[in-house]
N, C-alpha and C positions, 0 to 999 in steps of 0.2 A: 761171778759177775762183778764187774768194776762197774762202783757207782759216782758219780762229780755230786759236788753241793758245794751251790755259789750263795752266798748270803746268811750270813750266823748273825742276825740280828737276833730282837728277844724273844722271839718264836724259832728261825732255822736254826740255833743253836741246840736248844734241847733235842727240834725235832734229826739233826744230825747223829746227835749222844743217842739218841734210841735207835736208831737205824745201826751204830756202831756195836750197841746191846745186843741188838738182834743177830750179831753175828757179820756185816754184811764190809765188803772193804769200800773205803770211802776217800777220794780225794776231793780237797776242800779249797776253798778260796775264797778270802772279806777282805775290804779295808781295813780291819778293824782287827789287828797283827794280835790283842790280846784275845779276842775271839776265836782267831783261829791256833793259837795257842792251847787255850783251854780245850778245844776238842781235838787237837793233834794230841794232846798226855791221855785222851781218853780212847786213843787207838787210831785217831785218822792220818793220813799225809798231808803236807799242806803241798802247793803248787803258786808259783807266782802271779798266776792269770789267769782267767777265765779259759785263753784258748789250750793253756796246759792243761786244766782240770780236762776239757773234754778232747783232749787228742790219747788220754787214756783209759775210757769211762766208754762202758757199754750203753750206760743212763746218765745223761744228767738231769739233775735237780736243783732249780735258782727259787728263793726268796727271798724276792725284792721289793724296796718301797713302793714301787710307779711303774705307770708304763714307759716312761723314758729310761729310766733305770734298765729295765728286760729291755728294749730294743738296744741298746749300748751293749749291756753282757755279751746278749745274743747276733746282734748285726754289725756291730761297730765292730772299729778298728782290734785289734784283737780279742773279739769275741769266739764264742765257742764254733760260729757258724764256718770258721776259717780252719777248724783241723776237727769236728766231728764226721765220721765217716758215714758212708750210705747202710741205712738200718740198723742206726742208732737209734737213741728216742731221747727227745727232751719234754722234760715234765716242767711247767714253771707252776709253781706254789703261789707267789705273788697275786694281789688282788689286783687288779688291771681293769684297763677298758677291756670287753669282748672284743671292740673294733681292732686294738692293736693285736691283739691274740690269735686273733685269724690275718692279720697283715705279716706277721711274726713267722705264723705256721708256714703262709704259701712262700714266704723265703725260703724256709729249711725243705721244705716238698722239693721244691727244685732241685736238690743236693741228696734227695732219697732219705730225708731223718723224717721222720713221727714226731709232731708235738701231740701233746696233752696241755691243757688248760686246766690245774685243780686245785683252787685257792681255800683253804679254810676257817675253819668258824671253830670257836670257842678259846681262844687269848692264850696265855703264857699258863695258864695252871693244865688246862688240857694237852697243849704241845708237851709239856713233861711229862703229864701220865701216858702220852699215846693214847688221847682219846678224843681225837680233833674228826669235825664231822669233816670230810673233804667229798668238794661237788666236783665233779671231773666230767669237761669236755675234750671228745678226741672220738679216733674210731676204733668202731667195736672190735676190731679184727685185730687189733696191738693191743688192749684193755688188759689182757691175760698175762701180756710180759710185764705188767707194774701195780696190778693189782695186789698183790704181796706186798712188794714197798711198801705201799701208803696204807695197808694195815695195819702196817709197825707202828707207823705215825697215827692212823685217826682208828676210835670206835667204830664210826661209819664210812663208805666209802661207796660213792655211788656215782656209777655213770652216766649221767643224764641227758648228752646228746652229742650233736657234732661239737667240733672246734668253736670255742667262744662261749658254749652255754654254761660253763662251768663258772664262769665268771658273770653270767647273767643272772645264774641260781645265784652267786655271791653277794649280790647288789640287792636283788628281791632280798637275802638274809639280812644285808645291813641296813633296809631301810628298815624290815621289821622289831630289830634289834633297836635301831636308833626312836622310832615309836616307842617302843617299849619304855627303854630309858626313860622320854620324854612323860610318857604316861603316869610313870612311879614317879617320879622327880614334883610335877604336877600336884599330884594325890599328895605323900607324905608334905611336901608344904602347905599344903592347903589344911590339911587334920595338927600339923603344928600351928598355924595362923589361928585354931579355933580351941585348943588350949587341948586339945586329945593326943594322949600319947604317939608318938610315931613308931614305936617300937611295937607296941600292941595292936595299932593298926595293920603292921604288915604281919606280926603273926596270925590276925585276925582274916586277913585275907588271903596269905599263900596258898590254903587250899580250896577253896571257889575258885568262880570262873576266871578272874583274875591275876591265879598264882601262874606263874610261869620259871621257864630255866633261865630268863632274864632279872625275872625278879629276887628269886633266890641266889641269886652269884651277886647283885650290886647292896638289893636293901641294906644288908649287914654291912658293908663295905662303908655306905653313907654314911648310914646311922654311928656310924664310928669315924667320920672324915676325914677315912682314909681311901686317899684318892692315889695310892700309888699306881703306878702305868700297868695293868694289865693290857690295856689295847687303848692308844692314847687317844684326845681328842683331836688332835692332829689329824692322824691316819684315818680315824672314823670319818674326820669334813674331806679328805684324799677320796673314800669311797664314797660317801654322798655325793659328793660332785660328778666322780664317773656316772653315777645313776642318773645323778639330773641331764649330763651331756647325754646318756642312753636314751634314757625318755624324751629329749627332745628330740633328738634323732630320729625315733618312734612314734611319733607326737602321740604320747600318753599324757596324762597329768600327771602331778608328782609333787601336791603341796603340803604332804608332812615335811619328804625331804627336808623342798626347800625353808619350812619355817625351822625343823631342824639344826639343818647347816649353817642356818643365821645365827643361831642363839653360838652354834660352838665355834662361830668367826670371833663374835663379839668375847667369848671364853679366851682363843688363842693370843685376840689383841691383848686382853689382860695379863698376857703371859703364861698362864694356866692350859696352853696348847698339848703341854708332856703330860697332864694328869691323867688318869682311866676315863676312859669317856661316862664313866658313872659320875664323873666329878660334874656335867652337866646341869647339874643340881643347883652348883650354885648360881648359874644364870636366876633361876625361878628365887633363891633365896636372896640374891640381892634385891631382886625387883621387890621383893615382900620383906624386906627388909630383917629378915630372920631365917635363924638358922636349925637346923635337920638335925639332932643328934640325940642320943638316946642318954 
């Protein structure tokens, strides 16, 4: 089985090198020539273009920043949709609108290819282990040709409904992901403002009701300010935003998001946009005028 993969960003790169681990052949294509560099010495081919990648690939697989990004790979001008053949299947990895993902899909329907929708969760340290939860919409009746795949890539791998809902589970993750954040962020400045350790705070709380896999992957990270990019703040206000256009769409509420995505507007204007979104923090710590560190 020939596999495509468009997007060796700081997650499709790793999750590339494990697909390559796993045995699997892989042609590849980025902007980004030293990207695809690094996993062409790791076993892969490169291809010029996106329509190369898939005019040889049984699967392709894209991780891309946006929804305008995937509809260009995949609809534009020499995208994949112009030499993928009938009963193919395209997997997009990308966090996206739902809405595009199923605008996306009923393109390649027309032309006989299977999309899947299955963006996931858990940043640059799990993309490397192969331990990324991946939510995947598509139908059930293709699920079995690429369920293997994205084994290689994630711990978990679940498919939770038609086209689009994989990206809907994605949004529900990152607003509760972005709460979270917000919630620690909150707390340990608030227990430094009162002269109480933050370090003993959080190990005082990881395991009550409190602890989480959010809290355990940033606390440490804070408390040591270091804010290098696991999953930047950028890309986090990229999904916030889908969620809020979703929920409007839906007329749901949705005012963590939005006080959320405000604080890591005001973060990005500072320039601070490439940091980990655990850097969020210092929104709270500027306003209190102190800082988080152990």
């Amino acid at each position: 089985m020939m596999i495509g993969f468009i997007g060796l960003g700081i997650m499709g790169k790793p999750m590339a090198k494990n697909l390559l681990k796993a045995g699997y052949s892989l042609t590849v294509n980025d902007l980004n020539k030293d990207a695809v560099a690094e996993v062409v010495s790791c076993g892969a081919v490169s291809a010029p273009s996106a329509k190369e990648v898939a005019a040889v690939s049984d699967i392709v697989l894209t991780m891309l920043p946006n929804s305008p990004h995937v509809k260009q790979v995949v609809l534009g001008e020499g995208g994949v949709i112009e030499s993928m053949k009938e009963g193919t299947i395209l997997v997009d990895m990308s966090s996206i609108s739902p809405i595009v993902s199923q605008e996306v899909s009923a393109a390649l329907a027309k032309k006989g290819i299977v999309m899947f929708d299955a963006p996931v969760s858990g940043g640059e340290p799990k993309a490397v282990d192969g331990t990324l939860a991946i939510m995947v919409g598509g139908p059930e009746a293709s699920f079995a040709k690429v369920e293997d795949i994205l084994k290689v890539m994630g711990g978990s791998v679940t498919l939770v409904g038609e086209i689009g809902s994989g990206n809907i589970t994605k949004l529900a993750n990152q607003i509760m992901v972005a709460a979270n954040i917000a919630g620690m962020s909150e707390a340990l400045v608030l227990a430094t403002k009162a002269n109480v350790d933050p370090e003993k705070v959080y190990r005082a709380i990881r395991g009550g009701l409190a602890g989480s896999t959010v809290l355990d992957a940033k606390a440490p990270l804070v408390l040591h300010g270091n804010f290098k990019p696991g999953f930047r703040i950028d890309l986090h206000i990229k999904d916030l935003q889908n969620a809020l256009d979703t929920a409007s769409s839906l007329e749901t509420p949705a005012p963590i998001s939005k006080t959320v995505i405000d604080m890591m507007k005001t973060l990005s204007a500072e320039g601070k946009g490439s940091d980990d979104h655990g850097g969020l923090i210092q929104w709270y710590e500027k306003e209190a005028k102190i800082e988080v560190r152990s």
